[in-house]
matplotlib code that plots the C-alpha trace (Angstrom):
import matplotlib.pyplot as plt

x = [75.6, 76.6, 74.6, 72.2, 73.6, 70.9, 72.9, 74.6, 77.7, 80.6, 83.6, 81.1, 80.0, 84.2, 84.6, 82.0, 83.1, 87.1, 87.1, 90.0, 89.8, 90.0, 91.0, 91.3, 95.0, 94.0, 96.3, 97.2, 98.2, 99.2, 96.1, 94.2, 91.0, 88.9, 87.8, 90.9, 93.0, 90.6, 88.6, 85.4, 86.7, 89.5, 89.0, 87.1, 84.1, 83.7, 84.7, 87.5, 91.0, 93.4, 96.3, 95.0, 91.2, 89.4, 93.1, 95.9, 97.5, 100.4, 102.6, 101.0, 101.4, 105.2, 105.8, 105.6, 102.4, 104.3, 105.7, 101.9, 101.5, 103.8, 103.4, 99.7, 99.8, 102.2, 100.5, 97.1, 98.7, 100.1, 96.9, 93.6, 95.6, 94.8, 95.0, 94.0, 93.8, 91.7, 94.2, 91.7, 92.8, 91.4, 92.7, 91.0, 89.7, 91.6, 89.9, 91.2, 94.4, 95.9, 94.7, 98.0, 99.2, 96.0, 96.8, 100.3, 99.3, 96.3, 98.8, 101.2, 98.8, 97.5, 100.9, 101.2, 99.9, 97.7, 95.6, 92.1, 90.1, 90.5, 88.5, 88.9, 86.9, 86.4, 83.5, 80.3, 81.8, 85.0, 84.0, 84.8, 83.9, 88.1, 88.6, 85.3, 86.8, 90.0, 88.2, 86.3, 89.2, 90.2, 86.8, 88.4, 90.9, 89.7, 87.2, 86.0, 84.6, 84.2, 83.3, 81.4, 81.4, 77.9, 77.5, 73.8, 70.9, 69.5, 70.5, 70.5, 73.0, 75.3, 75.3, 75.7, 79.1, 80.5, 80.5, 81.0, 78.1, 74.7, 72.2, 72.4, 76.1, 75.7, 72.5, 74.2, 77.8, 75.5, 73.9, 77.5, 78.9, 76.1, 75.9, 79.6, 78.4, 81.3, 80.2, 79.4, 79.8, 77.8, 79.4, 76.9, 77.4, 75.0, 74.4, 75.4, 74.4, 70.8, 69.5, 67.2, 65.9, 63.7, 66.8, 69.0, 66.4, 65.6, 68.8, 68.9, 66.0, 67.4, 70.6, 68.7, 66.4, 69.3, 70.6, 73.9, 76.2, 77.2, 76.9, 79.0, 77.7, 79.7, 79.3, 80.2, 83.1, 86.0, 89.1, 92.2, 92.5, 89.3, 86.5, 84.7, 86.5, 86.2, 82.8, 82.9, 85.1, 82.5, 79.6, 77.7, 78.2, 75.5, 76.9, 75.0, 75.4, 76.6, 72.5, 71.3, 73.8, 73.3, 69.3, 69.5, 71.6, 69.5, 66.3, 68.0, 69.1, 65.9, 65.1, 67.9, 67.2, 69.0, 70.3, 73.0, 76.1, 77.3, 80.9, 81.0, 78.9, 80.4, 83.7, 87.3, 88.3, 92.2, 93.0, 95.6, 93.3, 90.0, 88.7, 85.3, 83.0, 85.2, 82.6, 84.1, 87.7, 85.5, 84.3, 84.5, 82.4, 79.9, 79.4, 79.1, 76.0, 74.5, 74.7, 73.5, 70.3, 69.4, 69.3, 67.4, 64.5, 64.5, 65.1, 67.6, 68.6, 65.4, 62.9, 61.0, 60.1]
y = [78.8, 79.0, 81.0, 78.9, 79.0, 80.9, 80.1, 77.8, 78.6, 77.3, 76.8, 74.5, 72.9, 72.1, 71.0, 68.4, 67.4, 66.8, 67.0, 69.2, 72.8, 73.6, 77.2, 78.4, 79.9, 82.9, 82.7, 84.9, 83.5, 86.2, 85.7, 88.3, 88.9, 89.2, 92.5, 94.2, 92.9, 94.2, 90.9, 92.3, 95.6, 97.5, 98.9, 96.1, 96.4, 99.7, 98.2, 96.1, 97.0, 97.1, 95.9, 92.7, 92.0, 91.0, 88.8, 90.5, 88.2, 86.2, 88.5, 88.8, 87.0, 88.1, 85.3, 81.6, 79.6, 77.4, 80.1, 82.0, 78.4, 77.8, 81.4, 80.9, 77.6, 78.7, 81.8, 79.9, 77.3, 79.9, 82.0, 79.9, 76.2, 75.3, 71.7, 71.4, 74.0, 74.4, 76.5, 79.4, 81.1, 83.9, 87.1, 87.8, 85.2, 82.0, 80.1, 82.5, 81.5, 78.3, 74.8, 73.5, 76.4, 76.5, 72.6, 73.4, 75.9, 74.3, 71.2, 73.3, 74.7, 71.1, 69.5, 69.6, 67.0, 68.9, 70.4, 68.5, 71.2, 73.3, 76.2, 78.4, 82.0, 83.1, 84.8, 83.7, 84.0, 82.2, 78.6, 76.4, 72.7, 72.6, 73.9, 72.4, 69.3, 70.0, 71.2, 67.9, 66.2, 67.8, 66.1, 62.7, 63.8, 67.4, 69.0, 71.3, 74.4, 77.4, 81.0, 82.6, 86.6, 86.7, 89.9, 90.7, 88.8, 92.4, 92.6, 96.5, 96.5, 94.2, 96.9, 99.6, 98.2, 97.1, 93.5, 92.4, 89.4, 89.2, 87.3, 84.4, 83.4, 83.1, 81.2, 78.8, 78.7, 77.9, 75.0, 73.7, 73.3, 71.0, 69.2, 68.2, 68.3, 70.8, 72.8, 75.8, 79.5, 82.4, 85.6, 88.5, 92.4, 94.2, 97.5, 98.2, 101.5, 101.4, 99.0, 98.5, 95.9, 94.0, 93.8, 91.9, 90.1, 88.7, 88.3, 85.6, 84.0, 83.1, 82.2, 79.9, 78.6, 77.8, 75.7, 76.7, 75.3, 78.3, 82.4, 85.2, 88.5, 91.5, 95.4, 97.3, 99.2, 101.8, 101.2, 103.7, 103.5, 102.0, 103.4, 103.5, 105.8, 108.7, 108.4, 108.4, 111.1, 113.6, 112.7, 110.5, 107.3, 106.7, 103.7, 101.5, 102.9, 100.0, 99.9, 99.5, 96.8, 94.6, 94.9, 94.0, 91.1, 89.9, 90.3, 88.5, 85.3, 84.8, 84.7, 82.1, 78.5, 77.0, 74.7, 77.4, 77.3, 81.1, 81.3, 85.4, 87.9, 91.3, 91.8, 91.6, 95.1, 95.6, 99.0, 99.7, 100.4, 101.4, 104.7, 104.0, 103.3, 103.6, 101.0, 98.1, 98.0, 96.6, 93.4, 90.9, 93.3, 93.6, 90.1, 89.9, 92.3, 90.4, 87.4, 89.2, 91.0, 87.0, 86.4, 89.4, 88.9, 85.1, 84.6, 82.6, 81.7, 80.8, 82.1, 84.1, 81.2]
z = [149.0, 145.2, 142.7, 140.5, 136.8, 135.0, 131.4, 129.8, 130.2, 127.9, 130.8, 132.7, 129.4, 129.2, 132.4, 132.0, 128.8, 129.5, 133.5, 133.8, 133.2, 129.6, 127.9, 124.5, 123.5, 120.9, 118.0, 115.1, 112.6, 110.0, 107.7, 105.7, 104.7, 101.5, 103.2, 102.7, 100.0, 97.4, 97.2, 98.6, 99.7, 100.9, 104.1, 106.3, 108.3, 110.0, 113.1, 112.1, 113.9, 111.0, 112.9, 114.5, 113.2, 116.6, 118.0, 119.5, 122.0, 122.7, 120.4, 116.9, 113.7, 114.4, 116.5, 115.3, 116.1, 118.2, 120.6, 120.8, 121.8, 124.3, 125.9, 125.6, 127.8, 130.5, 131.0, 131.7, 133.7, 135.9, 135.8, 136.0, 136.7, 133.0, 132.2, 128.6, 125.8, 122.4, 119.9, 118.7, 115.5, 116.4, 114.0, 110.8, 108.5, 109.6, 106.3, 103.6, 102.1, 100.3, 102.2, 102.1, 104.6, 106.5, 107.0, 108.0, 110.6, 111.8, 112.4, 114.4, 116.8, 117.6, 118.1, 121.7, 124.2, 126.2, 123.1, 123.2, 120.3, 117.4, 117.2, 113.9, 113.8, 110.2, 108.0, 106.5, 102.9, 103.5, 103.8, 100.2, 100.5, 100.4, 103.6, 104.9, 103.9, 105.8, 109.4, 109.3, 109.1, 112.4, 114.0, 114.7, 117.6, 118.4, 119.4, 116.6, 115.9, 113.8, 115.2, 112.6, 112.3, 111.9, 113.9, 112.7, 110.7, 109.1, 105.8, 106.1, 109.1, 107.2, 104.6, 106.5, 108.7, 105.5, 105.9, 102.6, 102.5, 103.1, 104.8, 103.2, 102.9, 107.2, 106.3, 103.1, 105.9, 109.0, 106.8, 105.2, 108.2, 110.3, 107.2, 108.4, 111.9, 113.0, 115.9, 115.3, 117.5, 116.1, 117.1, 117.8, 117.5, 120.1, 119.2, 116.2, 113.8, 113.0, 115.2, 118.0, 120.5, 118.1, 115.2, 117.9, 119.1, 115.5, 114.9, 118.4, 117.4, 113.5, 114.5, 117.2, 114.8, 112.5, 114.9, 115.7, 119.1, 120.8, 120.6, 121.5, 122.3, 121.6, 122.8, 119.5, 120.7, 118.9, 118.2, 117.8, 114.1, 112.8, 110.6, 113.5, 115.3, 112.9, 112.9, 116.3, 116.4, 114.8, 116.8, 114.5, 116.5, 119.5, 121.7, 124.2, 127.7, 130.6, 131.8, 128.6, 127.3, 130.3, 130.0, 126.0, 127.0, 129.5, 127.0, 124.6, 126.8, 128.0, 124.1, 123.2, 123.4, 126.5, 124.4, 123.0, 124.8, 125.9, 125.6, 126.0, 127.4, 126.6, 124.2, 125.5, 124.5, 124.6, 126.6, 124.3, 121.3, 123.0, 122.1, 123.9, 125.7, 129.2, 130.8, 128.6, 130.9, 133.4, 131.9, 135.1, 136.5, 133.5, 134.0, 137.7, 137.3, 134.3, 136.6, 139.5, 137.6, 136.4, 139.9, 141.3, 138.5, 138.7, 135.0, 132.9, 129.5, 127.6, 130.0, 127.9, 124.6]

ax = plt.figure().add_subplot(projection="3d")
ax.plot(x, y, z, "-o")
ax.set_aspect("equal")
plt.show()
């Protein structure tokens, strides 16, 4: 007998909507970002891997969005039997840069038959009413979203990872962007220096009340040549152990309105780069005990409100 779904998850969610298996084809699309051209700051966030941001599939801004494409597609069709695909600029800030070439590369992603979304991931601080202008566009034949790096609601933690923005420009993006009614996927750093239970579980229950589509929960992880890792590197970096990352993440689902889609519960950290922890190479089985643990205790996705 099947397992009861004790979240909402965003593959089911797909499903239902297009009746076909649906996957999303991470792109990269060569873009930069304000954090490390000398617009807000040079360095990024203390996280941030310099040589792909939080995207390095399907060959790398190297390649032409039309081959990541291509490769992207077959490899899901062979993989998971894939019918139709959302093209998800995934690396760095996929909103910074002329419209006229964020146009011209959107366009190219969404060429091909099969593609039934858009799905951009960008920063709070990165939206003008330009380029809002332009994803709205998009709404008519696609289904469309942005991923927001919100990463925390504590104004203190965004300062101390270097983010570059505060509160509010998540808040004033969050707002601009139902005002166009463009779905929207609040990406969420678990973990992170500084804070505890009750700073992630405010940071749930704002992005909740703020109404946004979907969330994304991330393990803060290091990568080879990040910020991060040197701080790691001389012992000043304290990082969530496997119990207590699925625990938080259980707490904070039963916190999040079960209206919120889940489209990730831990990060996709590529082995290539990853300096620690060693726990995240596992993540199917990260989620097969998150799953499991709902299961045992009897609780789900908005249990506890």
């Amino acid at each position: 007998m099947p397992k009861e779904r004790r979240y909402t998850r965003f593959s089911e969610h797909l499903r239902q909507r297009f009746g076909c298996r649906v996957y999303k084809i991470a792109l990269d699309a060569g873009l930069s970002c304000p954090n490390r051209d000398g617009t807000v700051g040079d360095d990024g966030c203390l996280f941030c891997d310099p040589a792909g941001g939080s995207g390095r599939k399907n060959g790398g801004a190297t390649v032409p969005i039309t081959e990541q494409m291509r490769t992207g597609m077959e490899g899901l069709r062979k993989r998971y039997r894939a019918e139709r695909f959302i093209a998800y600029f995934q690396a760095f800030t996929n909103t910074y840069g002329p419209t006229a070439r964020l146009k011209a590369l959107y366009d190219e992603a969404v060429a091909f038959e099969d593609v039934v979304g858009l799905s951009i991931a960008t920063r709070p601080d990165c939206l003008s009413g330009e380029v809002l202008d332009l994803i709205q566009a998009y709404k008519k034949d696609l289904y469309t979203w942005v991923e927001l790096g919100v990463q925390s609601m504590r104004e203190e933690t965004l300062q101390t990872i270097a983010r570059g923005h505060g509160v509010e420009a998540t808040v004033r993006a969050v707002r601009a962007l139902k005002q166009r009614d463009i779905h929207i996927c609040a990406h969420l750093i678990l973990g992170l220096p500084g804070e505890d239970l009750a700073d992630m579980t405010e940071t749930v229950r704002t992005v909740s009340e703020l109404g946004v589509d979907a969330v994304k929960f991330h393990m803060l992880y290091v990568t080879r040549d990040s910020r991060l890792a040197r701080v790691h590197g001389q012992g000043a970096l304290q990082l969530m152990r496997r119990e207590e990352y699925i625990r938080t993440v259980i707490h904070l689902l039963e916190r999040l309105n079960p209206g919120i889609l889940v489209q990730r519960l831990v990060s996709e950290a590529h082995r290539d780069i990853l300096v620690a922890p060693e726990w995240l190479k596992d993540k199917s089985a990260i989620i097969r005990e998150i799953e499991d643990t709902l299961e045992s205790r009897s609780t789900r996705q908005g249990a506890a409100l």
